[in-house]
PDB file as gemmi writes it, atoms N, CA and C in Angstrom:
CRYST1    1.000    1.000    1.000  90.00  90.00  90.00 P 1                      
ATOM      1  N   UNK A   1     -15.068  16.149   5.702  1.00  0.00           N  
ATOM      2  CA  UNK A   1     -13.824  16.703   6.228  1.00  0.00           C  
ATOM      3  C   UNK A   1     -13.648  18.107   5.653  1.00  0.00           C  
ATOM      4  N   UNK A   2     -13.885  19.326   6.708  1.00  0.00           N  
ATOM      5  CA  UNK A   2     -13.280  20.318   6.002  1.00  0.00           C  
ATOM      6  C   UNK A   2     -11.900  20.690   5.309  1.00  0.00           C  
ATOM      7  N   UNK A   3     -11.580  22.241   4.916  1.00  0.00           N  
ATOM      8  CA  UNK A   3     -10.711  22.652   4.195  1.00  0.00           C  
ATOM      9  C   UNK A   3      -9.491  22.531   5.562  1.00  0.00           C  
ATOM     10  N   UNK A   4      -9.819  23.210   5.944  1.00  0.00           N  
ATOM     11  CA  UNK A   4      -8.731  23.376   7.155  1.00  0.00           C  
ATOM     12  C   UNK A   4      -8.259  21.569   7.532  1.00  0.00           C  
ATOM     13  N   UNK A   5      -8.693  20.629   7.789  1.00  0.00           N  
ATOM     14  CA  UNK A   5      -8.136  19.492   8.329  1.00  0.00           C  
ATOM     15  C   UNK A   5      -7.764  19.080   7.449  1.00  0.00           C  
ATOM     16  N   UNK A   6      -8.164  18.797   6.106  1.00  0.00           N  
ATOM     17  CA  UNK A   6      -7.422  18.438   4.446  1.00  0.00           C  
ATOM     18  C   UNK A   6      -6.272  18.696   4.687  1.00  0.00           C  
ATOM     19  N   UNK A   7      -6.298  20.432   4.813  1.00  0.00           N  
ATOM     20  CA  UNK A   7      -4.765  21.511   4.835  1.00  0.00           C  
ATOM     21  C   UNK A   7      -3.809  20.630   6.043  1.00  0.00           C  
ATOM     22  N   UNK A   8      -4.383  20.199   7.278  1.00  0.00           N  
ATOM     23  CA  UNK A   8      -3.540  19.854   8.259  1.00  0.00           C  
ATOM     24  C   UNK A   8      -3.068  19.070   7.750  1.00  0.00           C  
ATOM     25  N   UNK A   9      -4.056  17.980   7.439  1.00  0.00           N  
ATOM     26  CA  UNK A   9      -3.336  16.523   7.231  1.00  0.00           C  
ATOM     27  C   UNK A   9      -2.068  16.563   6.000  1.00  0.00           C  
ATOM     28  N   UNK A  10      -2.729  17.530   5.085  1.00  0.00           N  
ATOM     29  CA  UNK A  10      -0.793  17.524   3.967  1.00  0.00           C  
ATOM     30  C   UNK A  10       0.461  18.225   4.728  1.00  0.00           C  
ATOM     31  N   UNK A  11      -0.159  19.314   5.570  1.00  0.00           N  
ATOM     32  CA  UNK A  11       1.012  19.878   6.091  1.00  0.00           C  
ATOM     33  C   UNK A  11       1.498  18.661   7.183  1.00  0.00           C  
ATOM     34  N   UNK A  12       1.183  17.814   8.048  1.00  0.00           N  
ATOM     35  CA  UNK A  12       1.489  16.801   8.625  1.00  0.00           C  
ATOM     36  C   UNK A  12       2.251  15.621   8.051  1.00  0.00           C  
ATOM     37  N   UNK A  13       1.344  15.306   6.628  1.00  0.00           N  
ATOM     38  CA  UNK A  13       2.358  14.247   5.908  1.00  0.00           C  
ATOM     39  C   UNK A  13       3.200  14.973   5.446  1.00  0.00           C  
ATOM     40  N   UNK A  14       3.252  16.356   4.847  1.00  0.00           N  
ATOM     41  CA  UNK A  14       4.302  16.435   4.447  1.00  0.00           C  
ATOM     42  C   UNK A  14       5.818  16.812   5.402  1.00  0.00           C  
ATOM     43  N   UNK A  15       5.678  17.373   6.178  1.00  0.00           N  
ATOM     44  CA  UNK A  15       7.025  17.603   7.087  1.00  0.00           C  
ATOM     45  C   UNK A  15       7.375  16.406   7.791  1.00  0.00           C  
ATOM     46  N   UNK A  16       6.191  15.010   7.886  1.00  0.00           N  
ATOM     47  CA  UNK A  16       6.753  13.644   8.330  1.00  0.00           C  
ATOM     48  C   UNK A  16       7.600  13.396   7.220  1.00  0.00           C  
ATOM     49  N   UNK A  17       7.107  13.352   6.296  1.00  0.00           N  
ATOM     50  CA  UNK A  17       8.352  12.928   4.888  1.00  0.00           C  
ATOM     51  C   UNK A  17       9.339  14.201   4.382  1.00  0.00           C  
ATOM     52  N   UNK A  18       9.362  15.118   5.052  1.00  0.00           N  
ATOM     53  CA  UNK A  18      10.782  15.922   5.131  1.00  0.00           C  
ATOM     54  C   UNK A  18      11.910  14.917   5.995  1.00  0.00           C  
ATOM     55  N   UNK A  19      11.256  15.039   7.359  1.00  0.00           N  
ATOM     56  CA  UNK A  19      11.678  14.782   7.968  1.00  0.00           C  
ATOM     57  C   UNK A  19      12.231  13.129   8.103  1.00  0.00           C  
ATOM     58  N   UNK A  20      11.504  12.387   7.371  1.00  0.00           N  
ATOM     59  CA  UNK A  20      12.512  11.003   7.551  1.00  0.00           C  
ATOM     60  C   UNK A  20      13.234  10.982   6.089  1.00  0.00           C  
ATOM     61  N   UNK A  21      13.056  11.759   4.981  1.00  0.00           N  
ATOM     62  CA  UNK A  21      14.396  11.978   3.956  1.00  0.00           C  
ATOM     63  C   UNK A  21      15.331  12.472   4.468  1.00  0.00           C  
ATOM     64  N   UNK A  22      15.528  13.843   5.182  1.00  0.00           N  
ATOM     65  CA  UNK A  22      16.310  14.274   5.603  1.00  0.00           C  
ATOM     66  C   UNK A  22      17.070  13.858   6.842  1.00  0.00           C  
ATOM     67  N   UNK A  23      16.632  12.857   7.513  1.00  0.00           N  
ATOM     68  CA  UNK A  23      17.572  12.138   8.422  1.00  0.00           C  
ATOM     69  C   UNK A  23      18.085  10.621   7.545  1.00  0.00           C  
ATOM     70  N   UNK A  24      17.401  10.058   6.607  1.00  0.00           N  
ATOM     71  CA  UNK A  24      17.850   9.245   5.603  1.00  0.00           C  
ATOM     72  C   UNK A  24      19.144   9.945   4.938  1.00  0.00           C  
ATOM     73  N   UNK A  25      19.231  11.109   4.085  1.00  0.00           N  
ATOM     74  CA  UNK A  25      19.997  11.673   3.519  1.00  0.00           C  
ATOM     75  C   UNK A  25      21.249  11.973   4.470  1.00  0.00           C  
ATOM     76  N   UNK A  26      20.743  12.522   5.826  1.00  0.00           N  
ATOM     77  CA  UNK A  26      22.126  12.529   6.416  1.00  0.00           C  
ATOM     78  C   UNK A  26      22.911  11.428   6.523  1.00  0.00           C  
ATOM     79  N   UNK A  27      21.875  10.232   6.875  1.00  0.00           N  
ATOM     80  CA  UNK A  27      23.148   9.174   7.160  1.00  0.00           C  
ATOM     81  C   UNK A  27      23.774   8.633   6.102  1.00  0.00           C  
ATOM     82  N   UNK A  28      23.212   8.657   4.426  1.00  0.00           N  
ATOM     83  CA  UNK A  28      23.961   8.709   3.430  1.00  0.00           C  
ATOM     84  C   UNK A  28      25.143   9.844   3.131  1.00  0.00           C  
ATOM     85  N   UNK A  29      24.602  11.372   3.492  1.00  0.00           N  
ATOM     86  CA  UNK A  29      25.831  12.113   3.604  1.00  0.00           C  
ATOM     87  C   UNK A  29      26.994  11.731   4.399  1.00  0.00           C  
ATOM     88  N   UNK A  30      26.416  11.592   5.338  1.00  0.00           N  
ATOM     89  CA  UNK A  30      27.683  10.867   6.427  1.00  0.00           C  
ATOM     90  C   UNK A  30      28.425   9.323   5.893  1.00  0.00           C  
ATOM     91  N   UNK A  31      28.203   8.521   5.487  1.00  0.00           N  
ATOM     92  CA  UNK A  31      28.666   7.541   4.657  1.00  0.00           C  
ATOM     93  C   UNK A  31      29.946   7.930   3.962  1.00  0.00           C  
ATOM     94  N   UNK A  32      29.279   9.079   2.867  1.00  0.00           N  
ATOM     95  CA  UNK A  32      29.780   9.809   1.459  1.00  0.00           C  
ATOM     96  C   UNK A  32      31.140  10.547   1.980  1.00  0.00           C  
ATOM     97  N   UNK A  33      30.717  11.290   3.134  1.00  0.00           N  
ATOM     98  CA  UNK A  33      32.285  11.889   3.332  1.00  0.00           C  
ATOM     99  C   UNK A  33      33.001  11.466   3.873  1.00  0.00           C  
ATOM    100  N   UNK A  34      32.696  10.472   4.924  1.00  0.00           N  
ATOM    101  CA  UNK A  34      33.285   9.765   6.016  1.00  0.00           C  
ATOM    102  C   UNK A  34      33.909   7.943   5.681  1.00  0.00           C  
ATOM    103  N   UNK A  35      33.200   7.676   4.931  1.00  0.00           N  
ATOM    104  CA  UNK A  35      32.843   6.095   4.684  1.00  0.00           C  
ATOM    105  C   UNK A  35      31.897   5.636   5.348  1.00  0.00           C  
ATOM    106  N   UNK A  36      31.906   4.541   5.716  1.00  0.00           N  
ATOM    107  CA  UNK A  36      31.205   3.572   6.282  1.00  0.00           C  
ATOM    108  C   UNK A  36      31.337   4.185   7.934  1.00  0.00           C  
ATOM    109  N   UNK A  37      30.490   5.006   8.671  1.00  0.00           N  
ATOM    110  CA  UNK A  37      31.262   5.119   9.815  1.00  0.00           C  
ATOM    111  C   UNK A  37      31.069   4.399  10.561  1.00  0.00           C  
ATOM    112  N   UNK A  38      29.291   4.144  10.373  1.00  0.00           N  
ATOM    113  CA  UNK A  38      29.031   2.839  11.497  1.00  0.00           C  
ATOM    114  C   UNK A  38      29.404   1.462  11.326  1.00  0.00           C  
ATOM    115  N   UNK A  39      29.867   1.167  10.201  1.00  0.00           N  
ATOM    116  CA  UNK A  39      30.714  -0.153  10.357  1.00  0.00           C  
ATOM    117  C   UNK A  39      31.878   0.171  11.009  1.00  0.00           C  
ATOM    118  N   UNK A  40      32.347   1.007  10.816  1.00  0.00           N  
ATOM    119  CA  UNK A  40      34.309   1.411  11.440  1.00  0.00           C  
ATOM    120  C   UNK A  40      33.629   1.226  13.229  1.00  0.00           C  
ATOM    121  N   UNK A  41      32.375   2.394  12.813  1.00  0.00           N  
ATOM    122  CA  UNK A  41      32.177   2.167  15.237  1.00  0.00           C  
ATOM    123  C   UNK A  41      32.148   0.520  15.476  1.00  0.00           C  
ATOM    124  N   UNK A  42      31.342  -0.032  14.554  1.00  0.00           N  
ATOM    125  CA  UNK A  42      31.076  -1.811  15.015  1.00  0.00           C  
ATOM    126  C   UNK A  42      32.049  -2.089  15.510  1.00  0.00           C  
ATOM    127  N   UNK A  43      33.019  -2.130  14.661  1.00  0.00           N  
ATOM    128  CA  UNK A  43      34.488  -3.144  14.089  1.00  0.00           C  
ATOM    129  C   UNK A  43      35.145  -1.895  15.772  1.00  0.00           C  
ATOM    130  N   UNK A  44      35.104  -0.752  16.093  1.00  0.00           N  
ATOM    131  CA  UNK A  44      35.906  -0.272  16.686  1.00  0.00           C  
ATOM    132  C   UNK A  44      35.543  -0.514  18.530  1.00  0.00           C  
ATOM    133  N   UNK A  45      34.755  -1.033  18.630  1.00  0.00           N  
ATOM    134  CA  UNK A  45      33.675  -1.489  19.684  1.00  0.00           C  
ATOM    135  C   UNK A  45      34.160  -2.130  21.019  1.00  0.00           C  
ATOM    136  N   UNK A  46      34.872  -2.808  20.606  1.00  0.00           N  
ATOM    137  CA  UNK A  46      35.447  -3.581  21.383  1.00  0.00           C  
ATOM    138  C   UNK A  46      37.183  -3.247  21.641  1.00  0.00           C  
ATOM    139  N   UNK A  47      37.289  -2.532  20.949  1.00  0.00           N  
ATOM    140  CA  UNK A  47      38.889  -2.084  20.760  1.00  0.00           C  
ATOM    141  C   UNK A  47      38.597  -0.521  21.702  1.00  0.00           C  
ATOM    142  N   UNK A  48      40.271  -0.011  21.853  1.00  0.00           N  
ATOM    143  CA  UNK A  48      40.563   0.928  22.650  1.00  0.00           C  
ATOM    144  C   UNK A  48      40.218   2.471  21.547  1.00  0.00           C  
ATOM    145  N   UNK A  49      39.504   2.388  20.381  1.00  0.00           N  
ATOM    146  CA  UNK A  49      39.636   3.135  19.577  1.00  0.00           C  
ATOM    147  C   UNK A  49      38.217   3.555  19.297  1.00  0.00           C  
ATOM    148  N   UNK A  50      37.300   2.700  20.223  1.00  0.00           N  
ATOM    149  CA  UNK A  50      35.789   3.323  20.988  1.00  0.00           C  
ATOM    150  C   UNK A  50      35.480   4.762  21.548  1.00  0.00           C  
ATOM    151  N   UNK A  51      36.390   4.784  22.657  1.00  0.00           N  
ATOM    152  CA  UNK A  51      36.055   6.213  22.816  1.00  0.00           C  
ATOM    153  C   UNK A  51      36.913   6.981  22.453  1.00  0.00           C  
ATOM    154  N   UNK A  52      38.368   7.017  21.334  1.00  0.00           N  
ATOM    155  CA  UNK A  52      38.274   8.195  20.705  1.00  0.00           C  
ATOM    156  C   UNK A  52      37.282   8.715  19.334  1.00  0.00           C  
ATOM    157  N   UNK A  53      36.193   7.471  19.635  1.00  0.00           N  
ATOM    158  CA  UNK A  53      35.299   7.540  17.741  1.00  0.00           C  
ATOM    159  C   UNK A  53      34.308   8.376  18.751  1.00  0.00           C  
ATOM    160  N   UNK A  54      33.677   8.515  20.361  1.00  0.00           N  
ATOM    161  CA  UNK A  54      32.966   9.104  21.269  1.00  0.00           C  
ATOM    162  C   UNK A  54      32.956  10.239  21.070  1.00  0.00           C  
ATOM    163  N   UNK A  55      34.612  10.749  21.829  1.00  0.00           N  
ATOM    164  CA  UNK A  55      34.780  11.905  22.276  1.00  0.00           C  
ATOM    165  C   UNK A  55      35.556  13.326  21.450  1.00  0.00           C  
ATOM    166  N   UNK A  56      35.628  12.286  19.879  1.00  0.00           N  
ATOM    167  CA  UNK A  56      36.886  13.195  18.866  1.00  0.00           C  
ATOM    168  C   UNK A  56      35.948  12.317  17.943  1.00  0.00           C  
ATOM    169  N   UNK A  57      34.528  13.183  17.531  1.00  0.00           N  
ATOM    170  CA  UNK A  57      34.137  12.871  16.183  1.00  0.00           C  
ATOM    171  C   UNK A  57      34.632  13.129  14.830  1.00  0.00           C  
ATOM    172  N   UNK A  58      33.995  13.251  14.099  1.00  0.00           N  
ATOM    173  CA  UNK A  58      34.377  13.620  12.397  1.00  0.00           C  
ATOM    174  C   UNK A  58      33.815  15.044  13.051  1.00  0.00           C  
ATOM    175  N   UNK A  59      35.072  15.780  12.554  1.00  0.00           N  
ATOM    176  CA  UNK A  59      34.836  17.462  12.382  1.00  0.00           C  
ATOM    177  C   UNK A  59      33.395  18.069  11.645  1.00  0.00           C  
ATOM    178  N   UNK A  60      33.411  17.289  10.251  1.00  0.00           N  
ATOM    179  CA  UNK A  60      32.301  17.502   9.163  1.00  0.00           C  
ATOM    180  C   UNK A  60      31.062  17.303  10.171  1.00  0.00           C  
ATOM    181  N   UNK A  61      30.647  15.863  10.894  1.00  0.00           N  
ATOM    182  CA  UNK A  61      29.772  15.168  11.964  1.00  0.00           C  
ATOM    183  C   UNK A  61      29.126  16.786  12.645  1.00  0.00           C  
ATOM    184  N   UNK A  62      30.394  17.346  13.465  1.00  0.00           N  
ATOM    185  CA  UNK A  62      29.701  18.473  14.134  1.00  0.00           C  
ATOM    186  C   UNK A  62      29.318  19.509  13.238  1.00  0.00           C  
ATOM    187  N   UNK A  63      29.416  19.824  12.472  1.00  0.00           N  
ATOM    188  CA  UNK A  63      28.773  20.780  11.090  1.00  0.00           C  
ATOM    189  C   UNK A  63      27.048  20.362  11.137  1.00  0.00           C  
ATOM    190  N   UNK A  64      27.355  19.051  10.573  1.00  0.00           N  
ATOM    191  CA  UNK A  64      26.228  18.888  10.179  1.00  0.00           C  
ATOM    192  C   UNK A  64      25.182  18.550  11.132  1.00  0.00           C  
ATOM    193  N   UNK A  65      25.555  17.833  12.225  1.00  0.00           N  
ATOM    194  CA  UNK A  65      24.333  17.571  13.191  1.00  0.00           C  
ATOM    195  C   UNK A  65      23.463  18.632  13.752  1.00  0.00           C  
ATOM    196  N   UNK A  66      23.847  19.865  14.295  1.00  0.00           N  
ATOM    197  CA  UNK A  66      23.345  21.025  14.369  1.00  0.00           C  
ATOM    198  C   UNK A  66      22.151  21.560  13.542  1.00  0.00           C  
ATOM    199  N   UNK A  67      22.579  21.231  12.101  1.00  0.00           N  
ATOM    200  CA  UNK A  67      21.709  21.586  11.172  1.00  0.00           C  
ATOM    201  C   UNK A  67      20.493  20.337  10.618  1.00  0.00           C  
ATOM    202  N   UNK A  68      20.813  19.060  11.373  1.00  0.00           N  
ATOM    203  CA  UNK A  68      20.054  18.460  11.166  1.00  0.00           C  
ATOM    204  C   UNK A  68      19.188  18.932  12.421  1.00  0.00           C  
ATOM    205  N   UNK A  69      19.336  19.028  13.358  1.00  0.00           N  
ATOM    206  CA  UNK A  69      18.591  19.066  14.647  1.00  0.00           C  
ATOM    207  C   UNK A  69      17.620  20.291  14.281  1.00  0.00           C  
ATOM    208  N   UNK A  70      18.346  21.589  13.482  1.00  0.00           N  
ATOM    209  CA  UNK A  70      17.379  22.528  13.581  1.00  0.00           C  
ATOM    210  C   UNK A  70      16.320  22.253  12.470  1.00  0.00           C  
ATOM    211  N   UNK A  71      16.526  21.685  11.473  1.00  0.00           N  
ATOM    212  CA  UNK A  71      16.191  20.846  10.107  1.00  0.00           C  
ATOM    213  C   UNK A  71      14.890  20.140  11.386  1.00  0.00           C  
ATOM    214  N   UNK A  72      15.326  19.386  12.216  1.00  0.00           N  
ATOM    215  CA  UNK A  72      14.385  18.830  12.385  1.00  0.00           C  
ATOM    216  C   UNK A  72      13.103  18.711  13.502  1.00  0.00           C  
ATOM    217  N   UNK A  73      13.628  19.849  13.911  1.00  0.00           N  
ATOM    218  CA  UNK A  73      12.631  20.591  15.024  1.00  0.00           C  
ATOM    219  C   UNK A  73      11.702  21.422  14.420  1.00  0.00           C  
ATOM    220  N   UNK A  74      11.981  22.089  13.289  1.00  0.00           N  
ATOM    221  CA  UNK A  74      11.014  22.703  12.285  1.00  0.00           C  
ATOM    222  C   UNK A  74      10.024  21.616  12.194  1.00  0.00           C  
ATOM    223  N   UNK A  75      10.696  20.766  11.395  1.00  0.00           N  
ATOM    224  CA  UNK A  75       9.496  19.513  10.816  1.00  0.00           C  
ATOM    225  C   UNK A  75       8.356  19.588  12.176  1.00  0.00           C  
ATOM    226  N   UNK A  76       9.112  19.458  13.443  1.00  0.00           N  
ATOM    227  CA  UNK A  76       8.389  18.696  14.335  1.00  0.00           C  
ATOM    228  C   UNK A  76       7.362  19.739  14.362  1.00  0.00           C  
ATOM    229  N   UNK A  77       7.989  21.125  14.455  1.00  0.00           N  
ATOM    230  CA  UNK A  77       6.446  21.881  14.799  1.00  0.00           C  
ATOM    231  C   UNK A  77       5.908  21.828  13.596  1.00  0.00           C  
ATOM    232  N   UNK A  78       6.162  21.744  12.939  1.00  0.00           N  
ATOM    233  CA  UNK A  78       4.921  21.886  11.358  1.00  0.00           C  
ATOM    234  C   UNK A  78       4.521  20.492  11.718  1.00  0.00           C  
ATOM    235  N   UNK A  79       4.550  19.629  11.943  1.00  0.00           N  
ATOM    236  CA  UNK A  79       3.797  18.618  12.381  1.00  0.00           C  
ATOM    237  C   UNK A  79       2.711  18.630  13.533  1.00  0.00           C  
ATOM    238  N   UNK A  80       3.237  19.029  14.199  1.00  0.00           N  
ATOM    239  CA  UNK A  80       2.071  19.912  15.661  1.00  0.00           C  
ATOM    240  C   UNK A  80       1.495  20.886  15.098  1.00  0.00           C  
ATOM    241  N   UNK A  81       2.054  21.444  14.327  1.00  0.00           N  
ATOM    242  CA  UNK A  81       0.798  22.985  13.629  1.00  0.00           C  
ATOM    243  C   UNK A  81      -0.370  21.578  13.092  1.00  0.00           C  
ATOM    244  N   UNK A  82       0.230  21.185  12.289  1.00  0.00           N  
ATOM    245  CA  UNK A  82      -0.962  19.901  11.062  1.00  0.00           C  
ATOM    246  C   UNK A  82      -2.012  18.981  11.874  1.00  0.00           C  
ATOM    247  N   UNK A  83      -0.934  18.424  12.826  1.00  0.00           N  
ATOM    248  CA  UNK A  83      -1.975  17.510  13.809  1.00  0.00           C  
ATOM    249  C   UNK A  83      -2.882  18.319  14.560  1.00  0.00           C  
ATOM    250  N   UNK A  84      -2.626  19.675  15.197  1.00  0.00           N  
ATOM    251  CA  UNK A  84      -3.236  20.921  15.393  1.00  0.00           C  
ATOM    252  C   UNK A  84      -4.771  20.697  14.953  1.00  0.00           C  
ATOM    253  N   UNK A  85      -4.373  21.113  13.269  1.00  0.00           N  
ATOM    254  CA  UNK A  85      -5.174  21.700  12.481  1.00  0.00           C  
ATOM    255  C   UNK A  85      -6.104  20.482  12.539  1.00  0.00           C  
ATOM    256  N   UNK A  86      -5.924  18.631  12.460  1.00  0.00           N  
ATOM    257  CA  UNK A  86      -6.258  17.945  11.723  1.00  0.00           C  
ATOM    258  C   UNK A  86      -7.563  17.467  13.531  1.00  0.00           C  
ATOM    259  N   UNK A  87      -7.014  17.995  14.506  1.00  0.00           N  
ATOM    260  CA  UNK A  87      -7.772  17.371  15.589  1.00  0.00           C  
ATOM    261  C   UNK A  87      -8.454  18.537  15.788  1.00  0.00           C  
ATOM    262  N   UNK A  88      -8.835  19.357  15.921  1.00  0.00           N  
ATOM    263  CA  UNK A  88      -9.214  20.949  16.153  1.00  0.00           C  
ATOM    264  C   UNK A  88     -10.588  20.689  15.700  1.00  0.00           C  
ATOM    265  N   UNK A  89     -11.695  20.867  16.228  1.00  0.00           N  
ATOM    266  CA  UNK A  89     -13.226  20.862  15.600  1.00  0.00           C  
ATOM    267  C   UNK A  89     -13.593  22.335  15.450  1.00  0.00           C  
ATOM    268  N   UNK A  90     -14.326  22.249  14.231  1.00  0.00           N  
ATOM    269  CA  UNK A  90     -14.477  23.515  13.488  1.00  0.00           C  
ATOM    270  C   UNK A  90     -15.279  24.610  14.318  1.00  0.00           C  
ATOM    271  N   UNK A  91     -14.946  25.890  14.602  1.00  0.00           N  
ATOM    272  CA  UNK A  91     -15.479  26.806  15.507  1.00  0.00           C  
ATOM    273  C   UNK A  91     -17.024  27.126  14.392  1.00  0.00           C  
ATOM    274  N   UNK A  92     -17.195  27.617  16.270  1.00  0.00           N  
ATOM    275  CA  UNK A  92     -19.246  27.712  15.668  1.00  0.00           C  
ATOM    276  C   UNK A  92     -19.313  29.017  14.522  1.00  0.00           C  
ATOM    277  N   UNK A  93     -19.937  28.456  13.700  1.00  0.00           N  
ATOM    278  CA  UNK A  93     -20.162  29.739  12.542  1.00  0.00           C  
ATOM    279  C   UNK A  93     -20.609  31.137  12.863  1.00  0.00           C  
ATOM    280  N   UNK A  94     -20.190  32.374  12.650  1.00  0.00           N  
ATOM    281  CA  UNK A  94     -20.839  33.653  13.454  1.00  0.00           C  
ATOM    282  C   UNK A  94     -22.388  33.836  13.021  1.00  0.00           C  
ATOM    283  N   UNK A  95     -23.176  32.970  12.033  1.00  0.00           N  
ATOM    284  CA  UNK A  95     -24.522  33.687  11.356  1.00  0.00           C  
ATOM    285  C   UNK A  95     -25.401  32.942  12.711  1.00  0.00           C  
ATOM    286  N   UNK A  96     -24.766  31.530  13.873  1.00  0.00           N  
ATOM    287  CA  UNK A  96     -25.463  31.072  14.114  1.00  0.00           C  
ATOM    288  C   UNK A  96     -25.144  32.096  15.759  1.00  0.00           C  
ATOM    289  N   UNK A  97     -24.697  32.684  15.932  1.00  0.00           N  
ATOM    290  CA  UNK A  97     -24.781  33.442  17.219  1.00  0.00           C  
ATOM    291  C   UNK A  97     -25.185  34.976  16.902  1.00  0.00           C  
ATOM    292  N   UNK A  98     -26.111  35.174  18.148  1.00  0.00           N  
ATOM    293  CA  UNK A  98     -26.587  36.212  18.300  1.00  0.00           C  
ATOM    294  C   UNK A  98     -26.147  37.454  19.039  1.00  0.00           C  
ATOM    295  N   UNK A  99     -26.095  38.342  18.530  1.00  0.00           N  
ATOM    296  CA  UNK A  99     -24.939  39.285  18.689  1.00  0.00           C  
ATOM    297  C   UNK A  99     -26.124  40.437  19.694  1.00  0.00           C  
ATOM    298  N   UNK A 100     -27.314  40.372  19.315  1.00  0.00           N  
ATOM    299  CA  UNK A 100     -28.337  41.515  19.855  1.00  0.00           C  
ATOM    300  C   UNK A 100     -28.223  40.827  21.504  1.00  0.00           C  
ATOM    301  N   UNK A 101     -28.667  39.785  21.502  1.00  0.00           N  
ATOM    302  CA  UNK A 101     -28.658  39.121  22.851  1.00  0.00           C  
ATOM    303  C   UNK A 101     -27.599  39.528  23.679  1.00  0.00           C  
ATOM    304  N   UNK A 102     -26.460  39.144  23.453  1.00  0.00           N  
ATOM    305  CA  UNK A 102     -25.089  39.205  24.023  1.00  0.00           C  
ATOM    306  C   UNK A 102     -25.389  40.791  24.608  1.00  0.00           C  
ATOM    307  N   UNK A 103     -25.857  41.691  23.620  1.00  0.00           N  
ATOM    308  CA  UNK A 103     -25.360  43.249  24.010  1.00  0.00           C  
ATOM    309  C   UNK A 103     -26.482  43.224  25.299  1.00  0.00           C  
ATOM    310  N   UNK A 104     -27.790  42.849  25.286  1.00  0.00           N  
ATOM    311  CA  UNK A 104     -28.850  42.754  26.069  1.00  0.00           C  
ATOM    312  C   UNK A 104     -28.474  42.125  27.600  1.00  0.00           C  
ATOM    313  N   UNK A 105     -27.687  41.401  27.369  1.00  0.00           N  
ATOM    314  CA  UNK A 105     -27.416  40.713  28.640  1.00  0.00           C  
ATOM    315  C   UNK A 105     -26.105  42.039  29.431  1.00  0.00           C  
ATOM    316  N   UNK A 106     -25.263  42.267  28.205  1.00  0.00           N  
ATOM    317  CA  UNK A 106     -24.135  43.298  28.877  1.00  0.00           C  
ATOM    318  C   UNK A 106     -25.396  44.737  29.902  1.00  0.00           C  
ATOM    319  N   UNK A 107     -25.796  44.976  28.764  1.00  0.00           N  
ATOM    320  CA  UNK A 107     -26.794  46.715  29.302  1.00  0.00           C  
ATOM    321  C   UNK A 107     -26.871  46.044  30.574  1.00  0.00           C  
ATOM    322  N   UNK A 108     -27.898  45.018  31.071  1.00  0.00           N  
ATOM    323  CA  UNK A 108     -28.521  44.360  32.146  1.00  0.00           C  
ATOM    324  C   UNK A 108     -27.564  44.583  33.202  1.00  0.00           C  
ATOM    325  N   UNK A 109     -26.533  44.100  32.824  1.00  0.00           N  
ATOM    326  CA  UNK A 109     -25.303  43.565  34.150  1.00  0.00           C  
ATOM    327  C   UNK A 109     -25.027  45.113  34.581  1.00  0.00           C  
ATOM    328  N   UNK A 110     -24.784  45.760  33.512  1.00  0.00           N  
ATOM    329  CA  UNK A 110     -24.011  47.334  34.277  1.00  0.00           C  
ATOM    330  C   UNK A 110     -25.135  48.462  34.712  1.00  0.00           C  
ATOM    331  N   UNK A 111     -26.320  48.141  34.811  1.00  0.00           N  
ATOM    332  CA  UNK A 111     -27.481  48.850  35.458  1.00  0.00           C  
ATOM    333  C   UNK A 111     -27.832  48.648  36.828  1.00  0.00           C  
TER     334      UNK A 111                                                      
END                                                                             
């Protein structure tokens, strides 16, 4: 395994494990300032107090989701850069192509 797919594969694990702490951490942040919210939606579910938990979130909620989303669209492309890197087969080395040839064939064509 070369250097380059090594490199992919950490940059791959690592923004997968950004990325599921940091949606872990939110829903503990969200807990922390809010309480329990998804027990309150359970318990609110069936009651008339459903869709104002819908349409009139936690103020803090819209703060932070934004920044999770951009938080986590990063990850995603550093994950596509890694998987990139980690499926990508290594380009042909330049000592094994011939560079005199190439020019030989150009002269030919424009004569």
């Amino acid at each position: 395994m070369g250097k380059e797919k090594i490199l992919g594969a950490l940059i791959f694990i690592f923004a997968l494990l950004v990325l599921i702490y940091y949606t872990w951490a939110l829903v503990l942040l969200q807990n922390a300032i809010t309480g329990p919210a998804l027990l309150d939606w359970v318990n609110n579910t069936f009651e008339p107090g459903l869709l104002r938990n819908i349409f009139a979130p936690d103020p803090m909620f819209l703060i932070i989701l934004p920044i999770w989303a951009a938080a986590v669209l990063i990850m995603v492309i550093a994950m596509w850069i890694g998987w990139t890197m980690i499926t990508t087969p290594a380009p042909e080395p330049l000592e094994d192509f011939d560079f005199d040839e190439e020019k030989a064939d150009e002269e030919e064509e424009t004569e």
